[in-house]
N, C-alpha and C positions, 0 to 999 in steps of 0.2 A: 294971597291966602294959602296956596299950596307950598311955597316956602315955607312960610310959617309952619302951615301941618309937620312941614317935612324935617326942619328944625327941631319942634318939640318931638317927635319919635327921636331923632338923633340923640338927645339930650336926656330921653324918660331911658330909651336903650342904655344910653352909656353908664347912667348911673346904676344899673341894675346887672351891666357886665360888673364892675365896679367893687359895687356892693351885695350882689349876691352871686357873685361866680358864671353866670348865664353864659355861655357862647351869643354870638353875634344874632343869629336865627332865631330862638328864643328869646332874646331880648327883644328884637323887633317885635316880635310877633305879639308880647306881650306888653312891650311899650302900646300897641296899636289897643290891648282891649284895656289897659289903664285909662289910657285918654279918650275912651268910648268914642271910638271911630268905628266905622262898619269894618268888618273882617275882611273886604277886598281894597283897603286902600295901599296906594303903592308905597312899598317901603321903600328905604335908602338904600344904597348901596354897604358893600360892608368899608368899604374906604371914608364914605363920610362918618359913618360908625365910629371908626378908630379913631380918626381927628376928635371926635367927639368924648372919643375914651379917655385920650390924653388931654386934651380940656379940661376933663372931670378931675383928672388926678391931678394935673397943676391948680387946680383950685381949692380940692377936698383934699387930698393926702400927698401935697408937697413933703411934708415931714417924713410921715411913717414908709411911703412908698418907695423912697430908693432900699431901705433896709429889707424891707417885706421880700423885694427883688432880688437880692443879695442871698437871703436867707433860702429862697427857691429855689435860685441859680446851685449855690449849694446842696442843694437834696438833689434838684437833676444829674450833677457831676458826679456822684456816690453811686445814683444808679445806674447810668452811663460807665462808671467805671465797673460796676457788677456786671451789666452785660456787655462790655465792654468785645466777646467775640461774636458778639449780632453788629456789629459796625452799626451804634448807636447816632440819632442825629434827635439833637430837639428842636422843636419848634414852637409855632404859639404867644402867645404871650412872654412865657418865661424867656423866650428868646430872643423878643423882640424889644423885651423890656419894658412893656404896660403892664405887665402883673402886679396884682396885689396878695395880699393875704389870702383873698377867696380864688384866687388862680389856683388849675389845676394843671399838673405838669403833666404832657404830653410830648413822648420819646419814641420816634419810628426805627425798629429795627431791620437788619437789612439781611437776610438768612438763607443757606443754602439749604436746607431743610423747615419749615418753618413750626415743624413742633420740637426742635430743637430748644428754640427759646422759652417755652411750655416746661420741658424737661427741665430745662435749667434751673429753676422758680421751683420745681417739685426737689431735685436734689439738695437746696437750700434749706429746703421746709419753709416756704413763704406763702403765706395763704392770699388767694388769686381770684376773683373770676371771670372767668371767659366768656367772651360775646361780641359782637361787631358792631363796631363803629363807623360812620363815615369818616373815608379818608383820604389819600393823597384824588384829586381833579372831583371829588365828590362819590366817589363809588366806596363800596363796603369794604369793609377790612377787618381781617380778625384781632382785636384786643384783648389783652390780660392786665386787669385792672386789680389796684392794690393798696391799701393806704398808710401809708410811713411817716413815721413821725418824724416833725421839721424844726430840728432842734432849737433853730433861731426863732418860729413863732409859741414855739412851746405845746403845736398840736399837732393834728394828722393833715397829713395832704393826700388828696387822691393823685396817684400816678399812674398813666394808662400807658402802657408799651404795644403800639400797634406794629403787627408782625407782618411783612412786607418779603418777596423773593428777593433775592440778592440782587438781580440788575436792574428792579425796580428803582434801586439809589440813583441813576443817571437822570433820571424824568425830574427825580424827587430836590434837584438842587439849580434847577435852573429857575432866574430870577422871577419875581412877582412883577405885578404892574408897575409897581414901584420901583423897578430895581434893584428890590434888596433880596439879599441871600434869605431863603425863605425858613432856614435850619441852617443848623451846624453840629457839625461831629465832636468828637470829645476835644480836641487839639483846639479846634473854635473856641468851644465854653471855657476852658481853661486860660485861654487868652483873654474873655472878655473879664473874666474876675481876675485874673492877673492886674489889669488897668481899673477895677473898681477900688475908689476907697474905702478902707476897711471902717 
């Protein structure tokens, strides 16, 4: 029985990362009051999540989703090349490659000052705003949030640039549970659309 429970969040979650852009936390949370389960029951892990993400997308958006991905990867490298002197790193979805169309690109920079990257944005004329997110090991971080239009889906993406002290990047690249590089810097994304087909 409690598999099962635990399945169906896995499955109400993934389609709702999926299909409504949700982070992993939200989704749970909210997979749990779709399925009108009491508000203390134990969620999953965010790993069974993911499995569950990628499930979703090899079953519902084999098609559109490698292109969707392509089209994001694309917007993060533009911006990644803009702030290019915050030693840019993305992560998330768009990096990990389960993005869809409702992913939101999310780009840690790494700053020897950190209103630096704030100024950057205002010399531009890029309108911003600023507020804190959870971020690297789950604690707060200042974000400058922004939304760009994504030429390959034909709309706006949210792009959040979470601003980090420079030696923060050492913590910020050591591997996940999984083993995998958890971001990558511009030289990475440019390698991974390098090898995608167009």
């Amino acid at each position: 029985m409690m598999e099962t429970l635990k399945t169906e969040i896995e499955m109400t979650a993934a389609r709702l990362v999926v299909e409504e852009g949700l982070d992993y936390g939200a989704a749970k949370r909210r997979a749990v009051r779709q399925l009108g389960l009491p508000g203390r029951t134990a969620l999953p892990d965010n790993d069974a999540v993911e499995d569950a993400v990628l499930e979703y997308i090899a079953l519902f958006c084999a098609e559109t989703q490698p292109g969707e991905l392509l089209a994001l990867r694309r917007l993060a490298l533009l911006w990644m090349q803009r702030m290019a002197a915050f030693r840019p790193h993305l992560g998330g979805a768009v990096w990990h490659g389960r993005a869809t169309r409702r992913s939101e690109i999310y780009i840690q920079l790494f700053c020897d000052d950190c209103k630096s990257a704030e100024i950057a944005l205002i010399d531009h004329g890029v309108k911003y705003v600023a507020h804190t997110m959870t971020g690297l090991h789950g604690k707060p971080v200042a974000a400058l949030s922004l939304n760009a239009v994504c030429q390959g889906l034909g709309d706006l993406t949210p792009v959040h640039l979470l601003v980090y002290d420079h030696d923060d990047v050492r913590g910020a690249l050591r591997p996940d549970a999984k083993g995998r590089v958890p971001r990558g810097d511009l030289a990475a994304l440019a390698r991974l659309l390098h090898d995608e087909p167009i």
